[in-house]
KOLLUM-785851 format. One record per residue (C-alpha): residue in one letter; x, y, z. Coordinates in pm, whole numbers. Layout:
! KOLLUM-785851
a, X, Y, Z
...
***
This chain:
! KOLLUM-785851
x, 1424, -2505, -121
x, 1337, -2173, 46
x, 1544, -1968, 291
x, 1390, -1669, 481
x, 1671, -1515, 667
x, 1446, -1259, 950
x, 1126, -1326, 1075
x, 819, -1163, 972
x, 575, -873, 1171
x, 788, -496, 1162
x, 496, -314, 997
x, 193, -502, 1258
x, 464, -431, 1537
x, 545, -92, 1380
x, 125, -63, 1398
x, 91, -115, 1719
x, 372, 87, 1854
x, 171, 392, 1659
x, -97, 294, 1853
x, 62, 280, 2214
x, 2, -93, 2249
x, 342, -246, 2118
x, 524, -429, 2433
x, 905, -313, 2533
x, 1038, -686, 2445
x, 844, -660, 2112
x, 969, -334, 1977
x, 1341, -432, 2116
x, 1300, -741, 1876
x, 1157, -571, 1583
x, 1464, -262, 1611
x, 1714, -545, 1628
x, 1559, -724, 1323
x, 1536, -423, 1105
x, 1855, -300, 1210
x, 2080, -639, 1123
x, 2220, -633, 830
x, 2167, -889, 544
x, 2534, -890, 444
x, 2623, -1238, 604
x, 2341, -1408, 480
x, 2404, -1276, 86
x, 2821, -1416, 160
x, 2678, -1758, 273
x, 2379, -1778, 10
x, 2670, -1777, -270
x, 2876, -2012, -107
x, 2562, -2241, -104
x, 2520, -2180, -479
x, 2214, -1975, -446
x, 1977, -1971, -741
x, 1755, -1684, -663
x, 1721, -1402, -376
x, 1459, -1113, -299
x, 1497, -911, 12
x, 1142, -900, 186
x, 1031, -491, 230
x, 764, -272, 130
x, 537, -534, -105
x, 560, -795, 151
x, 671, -1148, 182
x, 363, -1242, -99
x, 484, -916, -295
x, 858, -1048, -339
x, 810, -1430, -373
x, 596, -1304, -674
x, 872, -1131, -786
x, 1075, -1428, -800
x, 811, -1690, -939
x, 746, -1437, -1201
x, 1112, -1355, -1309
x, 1215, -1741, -1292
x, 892, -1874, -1424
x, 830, -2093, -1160
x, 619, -2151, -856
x, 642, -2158, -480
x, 514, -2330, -214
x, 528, -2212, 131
x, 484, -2389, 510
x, 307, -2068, 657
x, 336, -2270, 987
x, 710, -2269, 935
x, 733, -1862, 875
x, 878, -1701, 1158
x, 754, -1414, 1334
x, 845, -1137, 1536
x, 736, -1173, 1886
x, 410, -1003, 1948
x, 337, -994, 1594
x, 23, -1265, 1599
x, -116, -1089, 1929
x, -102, -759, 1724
x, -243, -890, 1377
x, -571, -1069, 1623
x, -596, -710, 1719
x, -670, -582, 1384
x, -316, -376, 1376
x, -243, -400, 1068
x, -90, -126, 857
x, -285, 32, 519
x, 14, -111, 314
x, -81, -476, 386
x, -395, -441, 256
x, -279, -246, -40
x, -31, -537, -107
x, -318, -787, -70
x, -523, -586, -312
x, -295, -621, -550
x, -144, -928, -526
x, -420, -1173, -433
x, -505, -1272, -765
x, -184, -1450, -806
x, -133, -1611, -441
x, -391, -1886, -325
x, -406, -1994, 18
x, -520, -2355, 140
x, -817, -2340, 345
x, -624, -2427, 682
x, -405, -2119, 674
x, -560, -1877, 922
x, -649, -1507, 860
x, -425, -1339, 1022
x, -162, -1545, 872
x, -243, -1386, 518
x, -244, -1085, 727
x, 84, -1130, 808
x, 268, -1269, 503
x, 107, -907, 290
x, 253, -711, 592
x, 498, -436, 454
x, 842, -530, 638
x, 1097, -229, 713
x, 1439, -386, 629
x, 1313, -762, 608
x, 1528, -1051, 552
x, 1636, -1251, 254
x, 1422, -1508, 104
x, 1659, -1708, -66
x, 1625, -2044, -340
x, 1940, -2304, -334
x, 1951, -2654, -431
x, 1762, -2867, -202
x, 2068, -3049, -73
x, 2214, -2719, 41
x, 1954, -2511, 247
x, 1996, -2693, 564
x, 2372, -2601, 530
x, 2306, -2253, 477
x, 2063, -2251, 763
x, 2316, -2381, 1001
x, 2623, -2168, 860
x, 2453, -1842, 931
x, 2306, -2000, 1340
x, 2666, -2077, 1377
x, 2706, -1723, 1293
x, 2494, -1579, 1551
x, 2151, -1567, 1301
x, 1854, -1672, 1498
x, 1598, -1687, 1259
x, 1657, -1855, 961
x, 1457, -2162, 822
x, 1337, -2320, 537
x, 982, -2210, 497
x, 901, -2370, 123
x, 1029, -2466, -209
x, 1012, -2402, -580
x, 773, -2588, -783
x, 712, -2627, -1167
x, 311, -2547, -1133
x, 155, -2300, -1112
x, 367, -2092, -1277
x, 383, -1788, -1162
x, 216, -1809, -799
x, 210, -1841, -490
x, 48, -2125, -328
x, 64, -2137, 83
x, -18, -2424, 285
***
């Protein structure tokens, strides 16, 4: 299975704070995300026997998975509708914020992600958003992600969830769902 540790939207926040139209609540949310630390979730991931982590920054949540599927030779799948998001980041992303590095990162990862036809726009929108000091995006055995997930609540984490799992094909992408 698939652990993200923070929720997704600091660059379409980030956006929208350039442009004067970020909410108070919204940028409080996105400062607290990128300023937690990822240094609980890395102690529990190897007590749950992690196989495989990627922190989630500059190339996006698409850029990093790829990372992994293409250094494990494997695949992913990912629940988009399980992803979670910074508050205000959806409201943003309708608005067309969305930073120059997301489309960068969809230019040049696209070729290796496909997206089923019932994932909306501004979800790919959001999942090629650059994050500033994302979460983890962890792989464990199946019958350990839940207990990871509910080590690091019981810890004070509010975001993390199992958003996907690793697959044997396609090799080497992405697929999201």
């Amino acid at each position: 299975k698939l652990v993200l540790t923070k929720p997704l939207g600091t660059g379409i926040i980030s956006t929208a704070l350039k442009g004067g139209m970020a909410s108070a609540e919204a940028v409080r949310k996105m400062v607290e995300s990128m300023t937690a630390l990822n240094r609980k979730a890395s102690e529990w991931m190897k007590t749950f026997e992690a196989h495989a982590c990627t922190d989630i920054t500059g190339f996006g949540f698409i850029g990093h998975a790829l990372e992994m599927v293409t250094a494990s030779q494997i695949g992913m799948v990912i629940e988009s509708k399980d992803i979670p998001l910074l508050p205000g980041t959806l409201e943003y992303a309708r608005l067309g914020l969305i930073p120059g590095g997301a489309h960068s990162n969809r230019q040049f990862f696209s070729c290796r992600v496909e997206f089923h036809s019932n994932v909306p726009n501004l979800m790919m929108d959001i999942l090629y958003d650059p994050q500033t000091s994302g979460g983890l995006l962890i792989s464990l055995p199946l019958d350990r992600a839940e207990g990871l997930v509910e080590a690091m609540k019981r810890e004070g984490e509010e975001s993390p969830c199992i958003i996907g799992e690793v697959v044997e094909e396609p090799r080497g992408k992405v697929l999201i769902v």
